[in-house]
C-alpha positions in Angstrom: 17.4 -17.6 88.2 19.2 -15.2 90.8 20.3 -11.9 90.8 23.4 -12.9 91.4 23.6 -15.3 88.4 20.9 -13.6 85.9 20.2 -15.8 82.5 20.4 -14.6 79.1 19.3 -15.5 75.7 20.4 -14.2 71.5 18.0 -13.5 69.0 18.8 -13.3 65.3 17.1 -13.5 62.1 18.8 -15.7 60.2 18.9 -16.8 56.3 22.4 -18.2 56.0 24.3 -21.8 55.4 23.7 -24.4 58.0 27.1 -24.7 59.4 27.5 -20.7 59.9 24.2 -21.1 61.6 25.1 -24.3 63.2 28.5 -22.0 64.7 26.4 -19.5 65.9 24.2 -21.7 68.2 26.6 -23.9 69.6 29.0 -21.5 70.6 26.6 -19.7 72.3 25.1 -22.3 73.8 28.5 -23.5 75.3 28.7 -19.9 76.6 25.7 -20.3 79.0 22.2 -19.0 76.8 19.6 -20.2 78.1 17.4 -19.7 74.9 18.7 -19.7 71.0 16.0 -18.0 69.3 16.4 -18.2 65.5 13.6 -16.4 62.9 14.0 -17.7 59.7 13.5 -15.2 57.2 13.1 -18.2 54.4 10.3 -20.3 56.0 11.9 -23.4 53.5 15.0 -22.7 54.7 16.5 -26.8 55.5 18.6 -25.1 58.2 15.4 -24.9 60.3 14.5 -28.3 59.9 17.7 -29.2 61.0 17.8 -27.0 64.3 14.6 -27.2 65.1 15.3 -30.6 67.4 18.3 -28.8 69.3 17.5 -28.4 73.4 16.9 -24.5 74.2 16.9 -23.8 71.0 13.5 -21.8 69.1 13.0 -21.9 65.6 10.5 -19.3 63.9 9.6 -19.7 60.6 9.2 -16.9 59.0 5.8 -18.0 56.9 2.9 -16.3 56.0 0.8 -17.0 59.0 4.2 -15.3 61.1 3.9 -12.1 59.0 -0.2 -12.6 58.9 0.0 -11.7 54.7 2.4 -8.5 55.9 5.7 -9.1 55.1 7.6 -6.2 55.9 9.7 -5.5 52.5 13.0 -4.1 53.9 15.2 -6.8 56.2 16.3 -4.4 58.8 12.0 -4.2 59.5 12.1 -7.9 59.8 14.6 -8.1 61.8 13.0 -5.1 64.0 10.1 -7.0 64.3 11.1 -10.9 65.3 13.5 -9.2 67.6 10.5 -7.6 69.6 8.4 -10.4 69.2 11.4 -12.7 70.4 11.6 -10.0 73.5 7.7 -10.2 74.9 8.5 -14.1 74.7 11.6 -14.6 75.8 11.7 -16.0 79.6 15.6 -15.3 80.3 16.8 -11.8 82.3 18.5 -10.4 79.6 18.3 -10.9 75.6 20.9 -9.9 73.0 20.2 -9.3 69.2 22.7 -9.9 66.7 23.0 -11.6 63.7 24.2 -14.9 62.6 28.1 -13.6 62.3 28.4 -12.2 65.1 29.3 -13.7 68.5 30.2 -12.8 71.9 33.7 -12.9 73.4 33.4 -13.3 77.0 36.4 -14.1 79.2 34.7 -13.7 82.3 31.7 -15.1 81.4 28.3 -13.8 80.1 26.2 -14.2 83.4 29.0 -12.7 85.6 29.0 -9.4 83.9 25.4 -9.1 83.4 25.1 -9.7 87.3 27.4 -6.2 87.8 24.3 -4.2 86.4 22.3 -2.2 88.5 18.1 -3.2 88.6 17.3 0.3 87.1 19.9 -0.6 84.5 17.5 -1.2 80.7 20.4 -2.0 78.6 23.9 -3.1 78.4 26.0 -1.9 75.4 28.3 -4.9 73.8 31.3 -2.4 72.0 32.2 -4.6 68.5 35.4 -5.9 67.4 35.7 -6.8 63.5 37.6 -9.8 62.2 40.8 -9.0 59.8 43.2 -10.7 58.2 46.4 -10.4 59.1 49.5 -9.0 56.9 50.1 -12.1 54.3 47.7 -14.8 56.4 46.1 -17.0 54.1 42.9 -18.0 56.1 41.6 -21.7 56.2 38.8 -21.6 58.4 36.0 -19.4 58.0 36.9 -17.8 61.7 41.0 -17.3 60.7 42.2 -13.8 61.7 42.4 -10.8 64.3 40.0 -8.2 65.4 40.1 -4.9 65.5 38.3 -2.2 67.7 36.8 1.5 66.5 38.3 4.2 66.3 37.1 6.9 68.3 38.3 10.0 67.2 37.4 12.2 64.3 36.8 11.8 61.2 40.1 13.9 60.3 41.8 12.4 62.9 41.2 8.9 61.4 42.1 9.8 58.1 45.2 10.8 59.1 45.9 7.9 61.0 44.5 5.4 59.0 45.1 6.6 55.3 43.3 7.0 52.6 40.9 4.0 52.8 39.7 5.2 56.3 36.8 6.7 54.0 35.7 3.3 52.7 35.0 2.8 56.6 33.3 3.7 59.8 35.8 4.6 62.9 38.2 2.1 60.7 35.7 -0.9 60.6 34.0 -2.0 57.4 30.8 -2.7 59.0 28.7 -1.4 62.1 30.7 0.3 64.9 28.0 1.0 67.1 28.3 -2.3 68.6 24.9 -4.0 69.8 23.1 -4.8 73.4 21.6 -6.9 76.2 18.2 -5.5 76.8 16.5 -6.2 80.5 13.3 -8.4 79.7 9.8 -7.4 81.2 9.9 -4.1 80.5 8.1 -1.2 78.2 10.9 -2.1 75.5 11.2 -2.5 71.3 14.4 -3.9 69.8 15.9 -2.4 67.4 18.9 -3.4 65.3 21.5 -1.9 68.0 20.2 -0.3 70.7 16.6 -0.6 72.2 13.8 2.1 71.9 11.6 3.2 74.5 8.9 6.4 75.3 11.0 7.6 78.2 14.8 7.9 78.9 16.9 4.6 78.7 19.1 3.7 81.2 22.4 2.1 79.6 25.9 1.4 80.1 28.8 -0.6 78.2 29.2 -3.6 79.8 32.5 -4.4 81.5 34.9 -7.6 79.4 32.8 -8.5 77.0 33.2 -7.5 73.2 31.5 -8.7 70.3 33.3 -10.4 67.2 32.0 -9.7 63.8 33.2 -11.2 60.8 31.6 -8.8 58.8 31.5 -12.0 55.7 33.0 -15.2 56.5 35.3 -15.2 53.1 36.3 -12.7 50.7 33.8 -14.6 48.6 31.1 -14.2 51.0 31.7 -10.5 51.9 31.5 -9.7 48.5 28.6 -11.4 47.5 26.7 -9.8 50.1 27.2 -6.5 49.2 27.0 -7.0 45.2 23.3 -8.6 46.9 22.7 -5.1 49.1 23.7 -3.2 45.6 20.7 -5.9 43.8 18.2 -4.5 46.7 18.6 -0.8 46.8 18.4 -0.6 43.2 15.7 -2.7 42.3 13.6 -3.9 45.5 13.1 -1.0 47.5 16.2 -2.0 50.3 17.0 0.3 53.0 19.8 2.9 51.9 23.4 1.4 53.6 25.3 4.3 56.0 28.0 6.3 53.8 30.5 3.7 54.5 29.0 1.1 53.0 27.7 2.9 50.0 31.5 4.1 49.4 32.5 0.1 49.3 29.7 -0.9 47.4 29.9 1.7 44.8 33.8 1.1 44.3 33.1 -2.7 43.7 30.2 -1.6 40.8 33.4 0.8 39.8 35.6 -1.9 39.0 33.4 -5.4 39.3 37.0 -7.5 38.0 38.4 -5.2 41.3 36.3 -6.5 44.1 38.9 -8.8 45.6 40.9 -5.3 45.9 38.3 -3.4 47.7 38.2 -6.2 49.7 41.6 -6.7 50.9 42.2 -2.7 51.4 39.4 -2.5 54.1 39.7 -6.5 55.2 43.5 -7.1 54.9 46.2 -5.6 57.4 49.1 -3.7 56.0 52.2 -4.3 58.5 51.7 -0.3 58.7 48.1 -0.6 59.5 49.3 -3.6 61.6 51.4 -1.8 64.2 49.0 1.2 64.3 46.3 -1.0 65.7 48.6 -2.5 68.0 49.8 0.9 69.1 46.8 2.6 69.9 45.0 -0.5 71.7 42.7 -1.2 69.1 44.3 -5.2 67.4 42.5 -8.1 69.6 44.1 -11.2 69.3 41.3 -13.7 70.6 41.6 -17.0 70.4 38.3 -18.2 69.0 37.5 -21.4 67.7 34.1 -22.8 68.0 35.1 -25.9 66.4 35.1 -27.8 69.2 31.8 -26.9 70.2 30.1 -27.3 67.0 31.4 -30.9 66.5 29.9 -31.6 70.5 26.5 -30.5 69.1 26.6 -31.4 65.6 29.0 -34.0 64.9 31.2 -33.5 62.0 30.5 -29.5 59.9 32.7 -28.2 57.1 34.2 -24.8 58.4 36.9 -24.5 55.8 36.8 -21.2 53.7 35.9 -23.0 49.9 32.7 -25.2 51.6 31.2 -21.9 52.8 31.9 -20.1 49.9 30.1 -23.7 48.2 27.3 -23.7 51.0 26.4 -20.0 50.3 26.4 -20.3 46.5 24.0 -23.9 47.1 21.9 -21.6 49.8 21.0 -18.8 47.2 20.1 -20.9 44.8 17.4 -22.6 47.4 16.4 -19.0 47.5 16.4 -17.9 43.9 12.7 -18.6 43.0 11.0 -16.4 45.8 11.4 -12.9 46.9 15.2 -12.2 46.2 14.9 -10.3 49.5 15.2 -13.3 51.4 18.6 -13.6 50.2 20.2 -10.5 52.2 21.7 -12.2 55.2 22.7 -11.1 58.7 
């Protein structure tokens, strides 16, 4: 492809319901990649099976002969290492690794702002924007809400303009705010979770209208399942330690297990305080994103309401229950 329309492809290990999987491929696909490449951390995994079939999409099970009888133990290593893999292989300009709830927001298009970068340019930043719910919204869909952007300043500065509960986060999002990246292909590159590593200095710059949505746990349900699931890792399967952050939210759920739907809604659910602060300082997207219409173009017919994820993932660890219970900690 040209220079002046340079292709692109996502990489992401996945171990998560079909249609959350099934959202994450066809949007993406509608928004120009020119590879899906999907590891699937459980090799039996029927979402695999059912991708697998898909045009430019590449499914990688995650089996023995993959790992060649070394399966890393923590995920974050996994995902390190199909991410590189995916990178030596991949035959697009540019490749982006996320996981499975996160996806790109791109007015302008994907290819357009990729084609501003300069050749000596080895990565382009994606900054992150976090899905919240609104001040009394009752969500239906699993993508219901609003986003909202880090906050920049200090620590001190945060607390004072966030509250309280600006401890239980990270620049005033529950999960990552670092944000994650397009990484130049043939080059002397390893991915890494956010931000690619290399032996001499990288060149990289945020790249101009594109953000990343992350729903951070597609229900209440879900977000709090996963991190009750992180809790089950750290303490008894050797799991990588969370950042502060997270430990604070996971260790006020184990506080109060009857309180978890609290936790949740003080660092998920708007105040109309919290509401007009965002709004203030720049930092409350309002994106209209719906990949409902894409998903049914590719795959017919998928339940995207709130209580058949919440079903799905429940059904999902279950198919997972009999084998390493580290297969269970999604993206």
């Amino acid at each position: 492809m040209s220079i002046d329309a340079p292709s692109w492809a996502v990489v992401a290990t996945v171990d998560e319901p079909l249609a959350l999987v099934q959202a994450f491929v066809a949007w993406h696909l509608h928004l120009g990649a020119a590879q899906v490449m999907l590891y699937f951390d459980r090799p039996d995994d029927p979402a695999a099976s059912a991708l697998q079939t898909i045009a430019n999409v590449q499914v990688i099970r995650c089996d023995g002969a993959h790992w060649q009888g070394r399966r890393p133990a923590k995920h974050e290593v996994r995902q390190v290492h199909n991410a590189t893999q995916a990178y030596r292989a991949c035959t697009a300009d540019w490749l982006l690794h996320c996981d499975a709830d996160e996806y790109l927001w791109v007015p302008g298009g994907v290819s357009a702002a990729l084609a501003a970068m300069t050749s000596a340019m080895d990565c382009a930043i994606v900054p992150v924007a976090e899905r919240v719910y609104l001040p009394d919204m009752r969500a239906l869909s699993i993508f219901d809400g609003a986003f909202r952007r880090p906050f920049t300043g200090d620590a001190k500065a945060g607390q004072a303009l966030f509250g309280p509960d600006y401890a239980l986060t990270r620049g005033g999002l529950a999960g990552h705010a670092h944000g994650k990246a397009f990484t130049r292909t043939g080059r002397d590159l390893e991915i890494s979770i956010h931000r690619p590593k290399a032996k001499h200095a990288l060149e990289t710059t945020l790249i101009a209208g594109v953000e990343l949505l992350h729903f951070d746990g597609l229900t209440p349900q879900h977000w709090l399942r996963k991190l009750r699931l992180r809790a089950e890792m750290i303490a008894h399967h050797g799991g990588m330690a969370p950042s502060p952050h997270r430990q604070a939210q996971i260790d006020a759920i184990l506080a109060d297990p009857q309180g978890g739907m609290a936790v949740h809604d003080r660092v998920k659910r708007l105040t109309p305080d919290l509401a007009r602060i965002l709004t203030r300082e720049g930092l409350l997207l309002h994106a209209p994103f719906d990949p409902a219409p894409m998903i049914a173009d590719l795959f017919g017919a998928v339940d995207l309401s709130c209580a058949g994820l919440d079903a799905a993932t429940g059904r999902h660890e279950k198919g997972a229950a009999s084998g390493d219970p580290l297969n269970r900690l999604g993206g």
